[in-house]
TORKOL-4160 file (C-alpha; in steps of 0.2 Angstrom, whole numbers, padded with zeros to 4 digits, m for minus):
398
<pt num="1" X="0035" Y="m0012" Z="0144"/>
<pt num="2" X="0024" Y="m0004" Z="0155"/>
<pt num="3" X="0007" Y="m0001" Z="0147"/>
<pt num="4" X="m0010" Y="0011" Z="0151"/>
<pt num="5" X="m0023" Y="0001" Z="0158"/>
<pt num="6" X="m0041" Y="0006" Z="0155"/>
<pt num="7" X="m0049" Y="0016" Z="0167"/>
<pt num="8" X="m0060" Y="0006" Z="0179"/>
<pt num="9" X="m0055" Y="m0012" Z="0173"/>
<pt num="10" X="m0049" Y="m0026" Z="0182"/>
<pt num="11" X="m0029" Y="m0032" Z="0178"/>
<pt num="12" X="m0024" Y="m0038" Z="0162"/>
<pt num="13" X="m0017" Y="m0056" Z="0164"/>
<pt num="14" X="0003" Y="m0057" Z="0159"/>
<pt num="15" X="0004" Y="m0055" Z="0138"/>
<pt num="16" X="0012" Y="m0070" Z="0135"/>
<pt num="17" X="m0003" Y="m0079" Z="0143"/>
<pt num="18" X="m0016" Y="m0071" Z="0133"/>
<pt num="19" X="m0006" Y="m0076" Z="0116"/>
<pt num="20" X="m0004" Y="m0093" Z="0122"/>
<pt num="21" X="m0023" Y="m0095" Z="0120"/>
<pt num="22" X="m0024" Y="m0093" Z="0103"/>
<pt num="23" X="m0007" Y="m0096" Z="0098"/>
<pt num="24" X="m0011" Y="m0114" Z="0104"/>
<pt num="25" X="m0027" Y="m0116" Z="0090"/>
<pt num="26" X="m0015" Y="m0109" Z="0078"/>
<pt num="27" X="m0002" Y="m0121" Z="0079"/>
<pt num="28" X="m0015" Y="m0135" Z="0081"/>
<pt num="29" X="m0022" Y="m0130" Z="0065"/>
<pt num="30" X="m0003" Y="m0129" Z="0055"/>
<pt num="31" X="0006" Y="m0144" Z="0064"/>
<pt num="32" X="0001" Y="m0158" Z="0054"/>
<pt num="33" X="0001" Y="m0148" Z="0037"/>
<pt num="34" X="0017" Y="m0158" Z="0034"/>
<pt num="35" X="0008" Y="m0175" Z="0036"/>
<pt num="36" X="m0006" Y="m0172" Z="0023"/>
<pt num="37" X="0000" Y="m0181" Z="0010"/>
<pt num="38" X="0006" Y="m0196" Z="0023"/>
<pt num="39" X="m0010" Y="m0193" Z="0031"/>
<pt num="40" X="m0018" Y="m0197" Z="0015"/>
<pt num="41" X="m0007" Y="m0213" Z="0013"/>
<pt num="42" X="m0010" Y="m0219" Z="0031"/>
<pt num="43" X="m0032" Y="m0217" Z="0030"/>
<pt num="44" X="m0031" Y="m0223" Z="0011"/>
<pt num="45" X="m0040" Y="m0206" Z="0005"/>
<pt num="46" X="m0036" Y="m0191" Z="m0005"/>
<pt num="47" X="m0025" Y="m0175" Z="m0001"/>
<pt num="48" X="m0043" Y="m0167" Z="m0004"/>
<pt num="49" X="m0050" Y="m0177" Z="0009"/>
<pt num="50" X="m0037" Y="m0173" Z="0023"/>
<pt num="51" X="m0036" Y="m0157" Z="0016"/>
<pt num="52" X="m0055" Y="m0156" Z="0023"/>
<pt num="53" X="m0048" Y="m0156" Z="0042"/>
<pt num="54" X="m0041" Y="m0137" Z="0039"/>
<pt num="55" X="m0058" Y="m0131" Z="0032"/>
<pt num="56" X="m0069" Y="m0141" Z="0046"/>
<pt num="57" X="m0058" Y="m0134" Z="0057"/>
<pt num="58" X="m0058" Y="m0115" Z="0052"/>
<pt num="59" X="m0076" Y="m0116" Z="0048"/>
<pt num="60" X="m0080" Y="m0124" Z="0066"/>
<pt num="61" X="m0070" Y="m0110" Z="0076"/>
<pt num="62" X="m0078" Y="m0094" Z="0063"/>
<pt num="63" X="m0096" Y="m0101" Z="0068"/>
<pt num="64" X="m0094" Y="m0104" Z="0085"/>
<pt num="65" X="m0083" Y="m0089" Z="0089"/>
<pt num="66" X="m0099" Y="m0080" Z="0089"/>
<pt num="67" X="m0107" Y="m0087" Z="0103"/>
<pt num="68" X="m0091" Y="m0086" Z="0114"/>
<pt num="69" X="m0089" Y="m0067" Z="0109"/>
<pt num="70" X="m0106" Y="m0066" Z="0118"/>
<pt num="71" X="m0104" Y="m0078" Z="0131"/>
<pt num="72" X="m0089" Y="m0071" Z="0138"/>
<pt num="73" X="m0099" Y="m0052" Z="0137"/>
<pt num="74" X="m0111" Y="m0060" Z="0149"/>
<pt num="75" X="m0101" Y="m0072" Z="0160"/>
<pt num="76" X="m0084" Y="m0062" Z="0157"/>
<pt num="77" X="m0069" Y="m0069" Z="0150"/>
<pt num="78" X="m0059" Y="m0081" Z="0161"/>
<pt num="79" X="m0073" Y="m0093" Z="0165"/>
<pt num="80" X="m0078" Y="m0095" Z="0148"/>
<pt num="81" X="m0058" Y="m0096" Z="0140"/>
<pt num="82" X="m0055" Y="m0111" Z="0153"/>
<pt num="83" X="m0072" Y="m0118" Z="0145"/>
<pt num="84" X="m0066" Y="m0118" Z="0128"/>
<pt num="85" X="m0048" Y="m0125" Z="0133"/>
<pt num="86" X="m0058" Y="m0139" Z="0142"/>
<pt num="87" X="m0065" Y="m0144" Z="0124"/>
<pt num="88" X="m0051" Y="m0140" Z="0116"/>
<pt num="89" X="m0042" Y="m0154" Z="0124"/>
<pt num="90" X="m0056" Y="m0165" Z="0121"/>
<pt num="91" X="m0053" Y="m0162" Z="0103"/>
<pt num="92" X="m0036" Y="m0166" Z="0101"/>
<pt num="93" X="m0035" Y="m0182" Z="0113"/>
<pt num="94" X="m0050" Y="m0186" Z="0099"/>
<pt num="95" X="m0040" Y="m0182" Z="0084"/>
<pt num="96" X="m0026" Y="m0193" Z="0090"/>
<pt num="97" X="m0037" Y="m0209" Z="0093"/>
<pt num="98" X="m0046" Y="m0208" Z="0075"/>
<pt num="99" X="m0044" Y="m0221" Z="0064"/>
<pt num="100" X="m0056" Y="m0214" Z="0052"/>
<pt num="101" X="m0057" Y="m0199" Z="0044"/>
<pt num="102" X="m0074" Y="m0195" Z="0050"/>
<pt num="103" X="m0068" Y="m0197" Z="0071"/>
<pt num="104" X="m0051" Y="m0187" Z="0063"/>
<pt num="105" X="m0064" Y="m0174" Z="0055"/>
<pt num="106" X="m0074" Y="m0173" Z="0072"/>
<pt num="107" X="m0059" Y="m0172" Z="0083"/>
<pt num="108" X="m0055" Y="m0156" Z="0072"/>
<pt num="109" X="m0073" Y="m0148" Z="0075"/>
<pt num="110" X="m0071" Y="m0148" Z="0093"/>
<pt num="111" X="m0052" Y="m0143" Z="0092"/>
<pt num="112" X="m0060" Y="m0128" Z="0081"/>
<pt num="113" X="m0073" Y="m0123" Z="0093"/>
<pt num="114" X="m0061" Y="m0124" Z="0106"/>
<pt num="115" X="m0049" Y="m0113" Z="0097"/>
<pt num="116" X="m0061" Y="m0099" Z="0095"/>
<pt num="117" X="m0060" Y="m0094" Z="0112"/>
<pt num="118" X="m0044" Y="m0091" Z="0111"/>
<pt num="119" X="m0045" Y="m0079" Z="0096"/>
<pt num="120" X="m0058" Y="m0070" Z="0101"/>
<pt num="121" X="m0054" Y="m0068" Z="0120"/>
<pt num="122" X="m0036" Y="m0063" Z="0118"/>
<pt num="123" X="m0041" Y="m0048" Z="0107"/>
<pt num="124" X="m0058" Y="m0044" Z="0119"/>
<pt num="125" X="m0045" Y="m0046" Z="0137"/>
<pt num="126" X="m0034" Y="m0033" Z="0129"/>
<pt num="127" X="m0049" Y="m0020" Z="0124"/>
<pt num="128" X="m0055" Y="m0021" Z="0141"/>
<pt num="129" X="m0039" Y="m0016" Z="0152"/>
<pt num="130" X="m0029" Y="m0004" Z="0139"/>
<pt num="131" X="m0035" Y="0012" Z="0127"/>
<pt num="132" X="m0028" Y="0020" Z="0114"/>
<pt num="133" X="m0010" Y="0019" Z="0108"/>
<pt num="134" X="m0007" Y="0005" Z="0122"/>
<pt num="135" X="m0020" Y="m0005" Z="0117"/>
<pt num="136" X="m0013" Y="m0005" Z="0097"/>
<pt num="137" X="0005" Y="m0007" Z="0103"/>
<pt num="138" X="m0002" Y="m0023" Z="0117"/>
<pt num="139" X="m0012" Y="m0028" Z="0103"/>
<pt num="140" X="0004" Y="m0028" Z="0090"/>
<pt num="141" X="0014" Y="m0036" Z="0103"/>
<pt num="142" X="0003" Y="m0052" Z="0107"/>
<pt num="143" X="m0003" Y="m0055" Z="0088"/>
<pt num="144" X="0018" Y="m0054" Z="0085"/>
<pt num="145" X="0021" Y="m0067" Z="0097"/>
<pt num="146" X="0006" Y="m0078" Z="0092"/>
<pt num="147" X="0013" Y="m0075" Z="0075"/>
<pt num="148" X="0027" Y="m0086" Z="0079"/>
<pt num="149" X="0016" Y="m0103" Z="0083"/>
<pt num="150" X="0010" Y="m0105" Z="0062"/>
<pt num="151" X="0030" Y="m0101" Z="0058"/>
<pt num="152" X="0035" Y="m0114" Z="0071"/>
<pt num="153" X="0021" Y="m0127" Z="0068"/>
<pt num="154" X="0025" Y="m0134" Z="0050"/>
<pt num="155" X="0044" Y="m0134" Z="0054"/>
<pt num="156" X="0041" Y="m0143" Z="0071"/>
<pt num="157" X="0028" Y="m0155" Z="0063"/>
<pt num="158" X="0038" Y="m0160" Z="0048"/>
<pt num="159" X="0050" Y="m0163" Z="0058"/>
<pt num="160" X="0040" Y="m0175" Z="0069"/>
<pt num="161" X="0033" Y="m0182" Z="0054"/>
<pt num="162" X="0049" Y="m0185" Z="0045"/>
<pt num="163" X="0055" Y="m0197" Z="0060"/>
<pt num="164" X="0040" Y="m0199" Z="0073"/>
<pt num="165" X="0024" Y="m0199" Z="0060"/>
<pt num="166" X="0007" Y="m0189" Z="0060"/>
<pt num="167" X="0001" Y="m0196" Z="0077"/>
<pt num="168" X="0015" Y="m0188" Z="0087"/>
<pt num="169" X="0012" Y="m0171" Z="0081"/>
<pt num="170" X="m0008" Y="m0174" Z="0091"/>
<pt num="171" X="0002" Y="m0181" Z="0105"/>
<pt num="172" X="0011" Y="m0164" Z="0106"/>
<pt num="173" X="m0005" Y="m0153" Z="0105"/>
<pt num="174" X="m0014" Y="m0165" Z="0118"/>
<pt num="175" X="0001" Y="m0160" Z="0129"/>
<pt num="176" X="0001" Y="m0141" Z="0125"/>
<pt num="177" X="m0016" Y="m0141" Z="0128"/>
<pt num="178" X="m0017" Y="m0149" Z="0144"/>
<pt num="179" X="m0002" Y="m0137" Z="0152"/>
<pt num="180" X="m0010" Y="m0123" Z="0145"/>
<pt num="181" X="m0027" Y="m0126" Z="0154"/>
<pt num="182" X="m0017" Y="m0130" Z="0170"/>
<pt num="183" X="m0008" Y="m0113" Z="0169"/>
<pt num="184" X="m0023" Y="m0102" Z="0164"/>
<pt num="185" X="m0032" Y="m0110" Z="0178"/>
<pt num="186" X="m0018" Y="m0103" Z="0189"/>
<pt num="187" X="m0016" Y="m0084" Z="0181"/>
<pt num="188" X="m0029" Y="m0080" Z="0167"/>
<pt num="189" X="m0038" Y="m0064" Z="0179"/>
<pt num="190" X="m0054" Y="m0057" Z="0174"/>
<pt num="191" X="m0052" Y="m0043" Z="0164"/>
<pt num="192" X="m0073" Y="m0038" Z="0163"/>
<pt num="193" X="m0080" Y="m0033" Z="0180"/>
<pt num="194" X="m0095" Y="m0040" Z="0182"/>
<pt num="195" X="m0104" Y="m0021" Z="0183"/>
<pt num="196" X="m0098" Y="m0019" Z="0163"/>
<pt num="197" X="m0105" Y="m0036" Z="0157"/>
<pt num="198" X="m0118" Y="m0038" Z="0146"/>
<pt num="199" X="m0133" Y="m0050" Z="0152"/>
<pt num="200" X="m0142" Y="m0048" Z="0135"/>
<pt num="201" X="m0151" Y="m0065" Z="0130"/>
<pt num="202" X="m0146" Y="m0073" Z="0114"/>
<pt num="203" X="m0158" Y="m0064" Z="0102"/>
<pt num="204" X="m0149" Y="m0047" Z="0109"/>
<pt num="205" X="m0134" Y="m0055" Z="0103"/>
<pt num="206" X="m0141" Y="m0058" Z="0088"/>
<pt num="207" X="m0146" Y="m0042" Z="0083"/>
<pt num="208" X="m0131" Y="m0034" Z="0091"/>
<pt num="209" X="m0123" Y="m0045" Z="0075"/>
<pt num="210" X="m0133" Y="m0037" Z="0062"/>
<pt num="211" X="m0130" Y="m0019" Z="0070"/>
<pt num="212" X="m0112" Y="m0022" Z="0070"/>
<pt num="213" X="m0113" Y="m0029" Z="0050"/>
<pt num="214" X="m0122" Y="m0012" Z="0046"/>
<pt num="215" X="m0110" Y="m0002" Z="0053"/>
<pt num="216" X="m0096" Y="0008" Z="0040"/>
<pt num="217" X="m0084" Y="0007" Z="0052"/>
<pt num="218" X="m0085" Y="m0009" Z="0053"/>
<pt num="219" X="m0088" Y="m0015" Z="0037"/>
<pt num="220" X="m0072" Y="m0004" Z="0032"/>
<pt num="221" X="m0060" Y="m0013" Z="0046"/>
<pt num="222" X="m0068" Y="m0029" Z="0043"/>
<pt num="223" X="m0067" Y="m0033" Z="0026"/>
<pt num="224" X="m0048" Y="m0029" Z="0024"/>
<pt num="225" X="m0046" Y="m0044" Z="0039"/>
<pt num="226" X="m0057" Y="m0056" Z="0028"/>
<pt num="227" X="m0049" Y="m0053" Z="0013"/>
<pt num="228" X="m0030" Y="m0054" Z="0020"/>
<pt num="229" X="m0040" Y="m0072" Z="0029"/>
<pt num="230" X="m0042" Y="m0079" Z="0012"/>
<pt num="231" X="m0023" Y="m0076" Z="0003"/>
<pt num="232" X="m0017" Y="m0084" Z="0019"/>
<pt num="233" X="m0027" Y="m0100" Z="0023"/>
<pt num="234" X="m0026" Y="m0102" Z="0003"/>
<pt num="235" X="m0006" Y="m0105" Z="0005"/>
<pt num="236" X="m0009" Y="m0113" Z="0019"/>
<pt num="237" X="m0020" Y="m0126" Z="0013"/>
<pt num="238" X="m0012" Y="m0128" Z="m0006"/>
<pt num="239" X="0006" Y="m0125" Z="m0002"/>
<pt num="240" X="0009" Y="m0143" Z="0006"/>
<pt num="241" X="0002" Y="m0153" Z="m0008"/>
<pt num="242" X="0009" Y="m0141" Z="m0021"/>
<pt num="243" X="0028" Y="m0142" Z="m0013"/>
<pt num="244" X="0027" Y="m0158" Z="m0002"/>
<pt num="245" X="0016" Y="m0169" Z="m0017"/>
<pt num="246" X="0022" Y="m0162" Z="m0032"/>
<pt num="247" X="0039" Y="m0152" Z="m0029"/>
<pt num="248" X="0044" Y="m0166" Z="m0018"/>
<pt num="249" X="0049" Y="m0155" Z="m0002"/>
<pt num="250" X="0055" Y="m0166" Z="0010"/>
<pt num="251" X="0041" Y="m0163" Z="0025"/>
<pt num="252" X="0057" Y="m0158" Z="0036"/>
<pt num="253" X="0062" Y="m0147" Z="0026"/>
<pt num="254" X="0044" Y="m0139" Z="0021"/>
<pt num="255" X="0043" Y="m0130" Z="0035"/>
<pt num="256" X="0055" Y="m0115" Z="0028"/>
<pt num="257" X="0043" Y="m0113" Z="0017"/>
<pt num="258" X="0028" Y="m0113" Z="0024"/>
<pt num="259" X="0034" Y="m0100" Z="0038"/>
<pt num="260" X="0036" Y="m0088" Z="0025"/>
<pt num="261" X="0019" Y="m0079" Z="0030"/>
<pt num="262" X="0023" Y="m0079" Z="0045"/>
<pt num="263" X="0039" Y="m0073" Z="0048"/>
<pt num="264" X="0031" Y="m0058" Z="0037"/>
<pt num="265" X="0018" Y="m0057" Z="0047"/>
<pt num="266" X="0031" Y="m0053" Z="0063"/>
<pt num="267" X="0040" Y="m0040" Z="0055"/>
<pt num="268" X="0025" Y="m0031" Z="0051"/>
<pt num="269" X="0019" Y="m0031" Z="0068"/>
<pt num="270" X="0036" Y="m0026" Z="0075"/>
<pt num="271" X="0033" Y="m0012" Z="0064"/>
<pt num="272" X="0016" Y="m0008" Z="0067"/>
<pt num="273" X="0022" Y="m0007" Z="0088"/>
<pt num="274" X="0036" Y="0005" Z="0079"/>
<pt num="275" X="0025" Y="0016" Z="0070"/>
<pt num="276" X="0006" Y="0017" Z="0080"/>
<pt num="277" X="0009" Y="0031" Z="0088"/>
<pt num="278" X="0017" Y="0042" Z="0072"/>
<pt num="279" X="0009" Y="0032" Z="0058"/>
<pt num="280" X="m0011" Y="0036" Z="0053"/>
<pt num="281" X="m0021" Y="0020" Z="0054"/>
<pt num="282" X="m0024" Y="0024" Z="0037"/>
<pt num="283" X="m0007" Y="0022" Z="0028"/>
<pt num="284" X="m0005" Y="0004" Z="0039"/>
<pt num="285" X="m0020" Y="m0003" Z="0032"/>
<pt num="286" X="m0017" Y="0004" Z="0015"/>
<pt num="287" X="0000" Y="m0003" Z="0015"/>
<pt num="288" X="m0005" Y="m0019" Z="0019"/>
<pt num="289" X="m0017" Y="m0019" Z="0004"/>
<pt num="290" X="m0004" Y="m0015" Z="m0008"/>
<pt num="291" X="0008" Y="m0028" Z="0001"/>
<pt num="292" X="m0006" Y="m0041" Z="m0004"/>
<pt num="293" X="m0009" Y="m0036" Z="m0020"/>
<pt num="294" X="0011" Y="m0037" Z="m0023"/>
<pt num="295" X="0013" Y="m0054" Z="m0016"/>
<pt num="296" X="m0001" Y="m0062" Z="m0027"/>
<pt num="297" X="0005" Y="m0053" Z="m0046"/>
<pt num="298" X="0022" Y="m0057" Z="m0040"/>
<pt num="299" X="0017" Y="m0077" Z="m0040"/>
<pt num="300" X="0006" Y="m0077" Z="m0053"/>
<pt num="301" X="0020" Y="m0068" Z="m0065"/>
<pt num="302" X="0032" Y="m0081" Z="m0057"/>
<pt num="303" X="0021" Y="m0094" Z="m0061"/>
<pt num="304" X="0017" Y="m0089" Z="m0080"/>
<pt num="305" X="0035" Y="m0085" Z="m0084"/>
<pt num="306" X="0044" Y="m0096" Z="m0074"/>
<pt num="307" X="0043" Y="m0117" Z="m0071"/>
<pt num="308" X="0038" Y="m0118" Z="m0053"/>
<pt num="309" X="0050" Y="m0120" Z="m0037"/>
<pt num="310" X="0046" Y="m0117" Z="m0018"/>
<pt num="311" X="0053" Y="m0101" Z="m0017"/>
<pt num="312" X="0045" Y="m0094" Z="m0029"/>
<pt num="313" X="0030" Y="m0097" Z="m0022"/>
<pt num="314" X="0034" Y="m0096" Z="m0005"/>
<pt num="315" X="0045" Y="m0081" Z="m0004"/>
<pt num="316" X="0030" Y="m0069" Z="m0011"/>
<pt num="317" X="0022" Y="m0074" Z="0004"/>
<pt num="318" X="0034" Y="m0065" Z="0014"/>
<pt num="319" X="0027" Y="m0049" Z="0008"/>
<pt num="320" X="0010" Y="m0055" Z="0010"/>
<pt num="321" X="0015" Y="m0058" Z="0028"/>
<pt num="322" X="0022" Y="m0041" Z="0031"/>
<pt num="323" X="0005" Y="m0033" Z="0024"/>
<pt num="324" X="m0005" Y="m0041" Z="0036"/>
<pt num="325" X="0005" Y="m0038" Z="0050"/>
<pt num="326" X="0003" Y="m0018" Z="0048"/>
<pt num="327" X="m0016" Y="m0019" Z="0044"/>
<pt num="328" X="m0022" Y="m0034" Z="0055"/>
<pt num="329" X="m0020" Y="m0028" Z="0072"/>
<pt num="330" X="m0026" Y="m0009" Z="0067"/>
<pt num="331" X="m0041" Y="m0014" Z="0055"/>
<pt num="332" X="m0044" Y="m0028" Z="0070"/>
<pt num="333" X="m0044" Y="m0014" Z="0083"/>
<pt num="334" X="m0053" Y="m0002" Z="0072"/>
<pt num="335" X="m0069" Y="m0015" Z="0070"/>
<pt num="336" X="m0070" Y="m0017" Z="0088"/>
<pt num="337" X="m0071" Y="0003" Z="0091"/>
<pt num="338" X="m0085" Y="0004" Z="0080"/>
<pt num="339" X="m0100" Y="0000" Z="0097"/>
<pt num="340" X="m0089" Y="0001" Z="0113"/>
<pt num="341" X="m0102" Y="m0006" Z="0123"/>
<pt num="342" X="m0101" Y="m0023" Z="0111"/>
<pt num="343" X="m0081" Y="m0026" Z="0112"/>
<pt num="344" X="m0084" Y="m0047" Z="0116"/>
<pt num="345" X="m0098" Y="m0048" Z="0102"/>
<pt num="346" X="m0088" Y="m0037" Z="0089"/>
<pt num="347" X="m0071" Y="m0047" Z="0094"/>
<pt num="348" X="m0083" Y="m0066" Z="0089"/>
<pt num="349" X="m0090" Y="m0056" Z="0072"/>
<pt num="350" X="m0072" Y="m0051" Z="0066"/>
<pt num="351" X="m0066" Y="m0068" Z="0071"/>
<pt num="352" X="m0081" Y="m0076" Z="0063"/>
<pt num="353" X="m0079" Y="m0067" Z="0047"/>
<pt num="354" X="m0062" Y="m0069" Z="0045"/>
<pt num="355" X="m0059" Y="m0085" Z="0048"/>
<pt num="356" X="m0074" Y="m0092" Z="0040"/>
<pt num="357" X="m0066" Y="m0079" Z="0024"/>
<pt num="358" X="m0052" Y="m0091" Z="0027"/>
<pt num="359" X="m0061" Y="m0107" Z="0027"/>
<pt num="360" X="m0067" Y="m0102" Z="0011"/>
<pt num="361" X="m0052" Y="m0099" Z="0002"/>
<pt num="362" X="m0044" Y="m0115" Z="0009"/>
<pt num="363" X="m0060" Y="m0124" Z="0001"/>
<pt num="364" X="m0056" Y="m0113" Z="m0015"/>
<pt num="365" X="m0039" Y="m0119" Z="m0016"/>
<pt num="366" X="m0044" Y="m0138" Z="m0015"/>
<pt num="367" X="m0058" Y="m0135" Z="m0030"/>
<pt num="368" X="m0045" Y="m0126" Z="m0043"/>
<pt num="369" X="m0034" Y="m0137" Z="m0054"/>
<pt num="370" X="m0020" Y="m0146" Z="m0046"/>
<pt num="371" X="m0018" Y="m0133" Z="m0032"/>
<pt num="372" X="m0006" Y="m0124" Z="m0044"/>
<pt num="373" X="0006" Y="m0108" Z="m0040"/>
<pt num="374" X="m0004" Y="m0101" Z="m0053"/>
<pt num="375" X="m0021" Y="m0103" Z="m0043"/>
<pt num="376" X="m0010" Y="m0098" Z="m0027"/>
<pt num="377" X="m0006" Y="m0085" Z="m0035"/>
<pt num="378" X="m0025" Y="m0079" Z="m0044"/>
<pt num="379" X="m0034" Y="m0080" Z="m0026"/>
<pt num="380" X="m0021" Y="m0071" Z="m0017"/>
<pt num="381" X="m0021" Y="m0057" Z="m0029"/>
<pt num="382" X="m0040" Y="m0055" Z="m0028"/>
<pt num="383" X="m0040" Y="m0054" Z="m0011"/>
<pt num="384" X="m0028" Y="m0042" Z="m0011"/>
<pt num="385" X="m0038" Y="m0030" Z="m0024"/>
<pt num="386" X="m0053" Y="m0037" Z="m0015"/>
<pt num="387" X="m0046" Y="m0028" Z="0002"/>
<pt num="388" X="m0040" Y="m0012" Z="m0007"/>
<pt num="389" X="m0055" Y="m0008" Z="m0018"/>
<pt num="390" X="m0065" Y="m0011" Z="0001"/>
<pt num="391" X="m0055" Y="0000" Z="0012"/>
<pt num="392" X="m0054" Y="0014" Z="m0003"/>
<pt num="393" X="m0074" Y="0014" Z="m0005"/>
<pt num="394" X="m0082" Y="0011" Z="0010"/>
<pt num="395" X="m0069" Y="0022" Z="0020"/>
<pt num="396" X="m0068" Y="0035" Z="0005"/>
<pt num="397" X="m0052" Y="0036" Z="0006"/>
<pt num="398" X="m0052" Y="0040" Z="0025"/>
């Protein structure tokens, strides 16, 4: 599909490239969520304690997404991605030599800081080539495909756990993240000419933060992004323990489960790339709230009424899915709008924010009784009340 580029801006490298770069982190972070519990077996620890490698991770890629964001405004984006691969890798060759939980929880720090790139460049490469409906549509299009690398991660690493153990499921990301750096050395193109960067020192960026968190525009694109962060790393995080630990899902068979979200998620992009140009930006994001809030009542009444199974507390999360496909990419595109001149640093602060939303619920999660579909299904109808309540008064309805 042919799309628009932006007026004065360099190529933008081929689309299944730039959602290889953070697809990749993505299935990192979801590969081994099968192996938790063996995991747990294996390093003669708690789930909680295994558990901890999904909240250092999203905490370490939130935090450090905000100096990449401002790095690649100032060196531009391809020599700062292949940096962040680079340590990317040295993460995940780490994770697989731990035989500790502390090397295993360092190995996931660097895998995070290597991840962030990803996330934030991808959103900040298609900003700088395409405008306006093309831009939503290219953005739609990429976060649908990256979509696919959390469905496919849990299935393909319970499998691998099932016959293989955890250790081959690092294996795999050692190799994915070794060919990817070899191909984005060959075809990841600038997309930020060197006469649009910004060569602001660090305390610019700093305080291009704190303008960008004072804005209403992008408070009111934000916080819907953070809150949609929190319902889904909170499944994420529970669900294995809850349906592998005490449901007794086979961890082959977990992975139907836990794709739930986002298989969701890829139908609601695949309609957001239908509706962008005939749908407000408003009625997406809205919709997506309600589709939150729908997904955690429907759990929680499941859970109260109901003795627990996977589906019913895997199948709301379907819905949930579909919600954050039609408001993700809009309220993403609509935070990065709010200063044009700051589209790397406000690509790092809606990464940060929402990811480290995330980490929080996926420490949440860990703290509440038993990791319960009950608690599943409290936090995920917060955050969706959360979201709605935000977009309806900050935005005043617009």
């Amino acid at each position: 599909m042919a799309l628009s580029s932006n007026a004065g801006a360099q190529a933008l490298p081929p689309l299944w490239i730039i959602s290889l770069l953070p697809g990749l982190g993505l299935f990192a972070s979801a590969v081994h969520f099968p192996s938790i519990p063996a995991m747990a077996a294996d390093f003669d620890v708690g789930s909680g304690e295994i558990q901890d490698t999904i909240t250092v991770y999203l905490a370490s890629m939130a935090l450090f997404s905000l100096v990449v964001g401002p790095m690649s405004d100032r060196l531009g984006r391809r020599h700062v991605g292949l940096a962040m691969l680079f340590v990317f890798l040295v993460g995940s060759i780490v994770a697989l030599m731990a035989h500790s939980v502390p090397i295993l929880l360092a190995g996931r720090v660097l895998q995070g800081i290597g991840a962030s790139g990803g996330l934030v460049l991808s959103r900040s490469m298609v900003k700088d080539a395409l405008v306006g409906p093309a831009a939503a549509k290219a953005a739609a299009q990429v976060s649908m495909v990256v979509a696919m690398a959390p469905m496919l991660a849990p299935m393909f690493g319970g499998y691998v756990q099932q016959h293989l153990g955890w250790q081959a499921n690092f294996v795999v990301v050692v190799g994915m993240a070794l060919a990817l750096f070899i191909l984005a050395a060959q075809r990841l193109v600038e997309t930020l000419p060197a006469n649009k960067r910004n060569a602001n020192d660090f305390l610019s960026m700093a305080t291009s933060y704190v303008g960008l968190l004072r804005m209403r525009k992008f408070q009111v694109h934000t916080i819907p992004v953070m809150c949609g962060a929190i319902g889904l790393f909170t499944f994420q995080t529970g669900a294995p323990v809850l349906l592998i630990g005490s449901m007794q899902v086979a961890p082959e068979d977990y992975g139907l489960f836990a794709a739930m979200p986002a298989a969701g998620f890829m139908v609601g992009t695949f309609l957001t790339t239908r509706m962008a140009s005939r749908v407000s930006e408003k009625s997406l994001i809205e919709g997506g709230c309600l589709l939150f809030i729908a997904a955690g009542t429907l759990i929680t009444l499941l859970a109260l009424g109901f003795p627990p199974t996977p589906w019913s507390v895997a199948f709301p999360m379907l819905l949930f899915g579909i919600g954050n496909g039609l408001l993700m990419p809009t309220a993403t595109l609509g935070s990065m709008s709010a200063a044009p001149l700051l589209v790397g640093s406000a690509a790092a602060l809606v990464s940060c924010l929402r990811i480290g939303a995330g980490s929080m619920g996926s420490l949440v999660i860990t703290m509440l009784p038993s990791n319960t579909a009950l608690s599943l299904g409290c936090v995920t109808c917060f955050a969706g009340c959360s979201a709605f309540l935000s977009w309806a008064w900050l935005g005043k309805g617009n």
